[in-house]
C-alpha positions in Angstrom: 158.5 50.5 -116.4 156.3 48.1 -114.1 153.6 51.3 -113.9 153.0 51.1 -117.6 153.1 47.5 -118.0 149.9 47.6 -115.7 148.3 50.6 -117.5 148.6 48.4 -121.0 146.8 45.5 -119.2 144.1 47.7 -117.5 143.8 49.3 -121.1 143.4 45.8 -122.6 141.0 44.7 -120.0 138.9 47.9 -120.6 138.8 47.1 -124.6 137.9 43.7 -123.8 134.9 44.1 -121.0 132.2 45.6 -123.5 132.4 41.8 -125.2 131.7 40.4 -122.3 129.0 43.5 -121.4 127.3 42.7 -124.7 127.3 38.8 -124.5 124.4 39.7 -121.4 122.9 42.5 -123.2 119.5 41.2 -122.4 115.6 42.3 -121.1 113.4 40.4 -119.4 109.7 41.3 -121.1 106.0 40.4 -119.9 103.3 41.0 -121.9 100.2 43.6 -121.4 96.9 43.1 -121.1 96.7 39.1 -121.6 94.6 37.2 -118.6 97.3 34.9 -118.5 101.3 36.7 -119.2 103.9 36.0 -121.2 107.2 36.2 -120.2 110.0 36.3 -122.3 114.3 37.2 -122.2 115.5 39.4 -125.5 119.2 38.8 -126.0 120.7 41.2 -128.5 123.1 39.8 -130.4 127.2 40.6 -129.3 129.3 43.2 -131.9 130.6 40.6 -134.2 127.2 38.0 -134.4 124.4 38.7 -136.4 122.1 36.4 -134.1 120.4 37.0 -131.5 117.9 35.2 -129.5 114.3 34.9 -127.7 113.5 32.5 -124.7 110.3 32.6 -123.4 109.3 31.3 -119.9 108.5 28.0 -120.2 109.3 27.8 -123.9 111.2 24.6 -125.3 114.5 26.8 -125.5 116.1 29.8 -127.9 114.7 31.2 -130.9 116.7 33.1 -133.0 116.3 36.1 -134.4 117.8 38.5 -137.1 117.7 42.0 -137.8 116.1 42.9 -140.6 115.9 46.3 -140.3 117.0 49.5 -138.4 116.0 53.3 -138.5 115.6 56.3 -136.9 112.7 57.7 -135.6 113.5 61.0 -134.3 116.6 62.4 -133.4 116.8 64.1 -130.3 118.9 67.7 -129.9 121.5 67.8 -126.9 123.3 64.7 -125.8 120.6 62.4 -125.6 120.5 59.5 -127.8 118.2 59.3 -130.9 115.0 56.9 -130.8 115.4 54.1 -132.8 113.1 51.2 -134.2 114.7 47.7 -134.9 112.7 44.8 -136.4 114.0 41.3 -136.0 112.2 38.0 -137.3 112.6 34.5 -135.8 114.7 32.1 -137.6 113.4 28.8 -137.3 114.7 25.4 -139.3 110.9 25.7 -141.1 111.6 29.3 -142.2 110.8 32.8 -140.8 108.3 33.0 -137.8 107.3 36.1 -136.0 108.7 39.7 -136.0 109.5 41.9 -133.0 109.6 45.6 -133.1 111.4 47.1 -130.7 111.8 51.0 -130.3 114.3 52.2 -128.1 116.5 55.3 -127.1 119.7 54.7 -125.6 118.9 52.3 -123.0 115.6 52.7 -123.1 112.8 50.4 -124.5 110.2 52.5 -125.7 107.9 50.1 -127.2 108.1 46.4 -127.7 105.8 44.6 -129.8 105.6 40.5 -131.1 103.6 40.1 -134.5 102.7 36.6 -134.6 102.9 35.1 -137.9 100.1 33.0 -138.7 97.7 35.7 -137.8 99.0 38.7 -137.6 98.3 39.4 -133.8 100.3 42.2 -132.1 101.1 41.2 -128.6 102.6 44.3 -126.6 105.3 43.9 -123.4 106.5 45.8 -121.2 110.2 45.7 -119.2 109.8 43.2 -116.5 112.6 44.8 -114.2 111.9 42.7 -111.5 112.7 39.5 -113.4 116.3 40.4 -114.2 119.4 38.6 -113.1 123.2 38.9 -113.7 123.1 37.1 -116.5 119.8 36.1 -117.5 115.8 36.4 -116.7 114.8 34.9 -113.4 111.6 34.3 -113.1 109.0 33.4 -110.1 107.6 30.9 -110.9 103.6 31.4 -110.9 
């Protein structure tokens, strides 16, 4: 029948949307407490890639970066998600760079800090709401 020929396509285009959700699962980040900030765009990597990527504002393009490990921090009772910390490292053709540790809950970013390599210097960010387009970071220029 014509009406269940259009549920199986509205049922196919519901399984396939989250793809497309994920390819712009993305924050926009500036950093805290520096005279002069940092901005950067976090794009988590989509279900079946094991990349994904940092571009910072006036950077010479993508880094990537790889999870290298996930675990729980504290599991919440009720409906609400557990908090979680991630680290991923930059991938770059001269080897591993920095890390970023990011702690989040559901939608939520918690925490999100860079650990730069060559010195060990923790750089902290913050969720720059303001900066975020459809499908990418838009930032004012300043």
């Amino acid at each position: 029948s014509p009406m269940k020929q259009i549920a199986i396509v509205i049922a196919a285009v519901l399984v396939c949307n989250p793809v497309v959700a994920n390819e712009n699962n993305f924050r926009c980040l500036k950093s805290i407490g520096l005279k002069h900030p940092v901005r950067l765009q976090f794009t988590f990597p989509a279900d079946d890639k094991q990349l994904g990527y940092v571009t910072y504002q006036n950077g010479s393009g993508r880094i990537a970066v790889q999870l290298l490990n996930e675990k729980e921090l504290r599991r919440v009772t009720g409906r609400r998600p557990s908090e979680f910390e991630s680290q991923w490292e930059e991938t770059t053709s001269v080897g591993a760079g920095g890390t970023y540790i990011i702690v989040s809950q559901g939608a939520r970013l918690n925490e999100f800090r860079y650990i730069r390599k060559k010195d060990g210097k923790i750089f902290k960010f913050e969720e720059d709401v303001e900066a975020a387009g459809e499908t990418q970071c838009e930032w004012k220029s300043k």
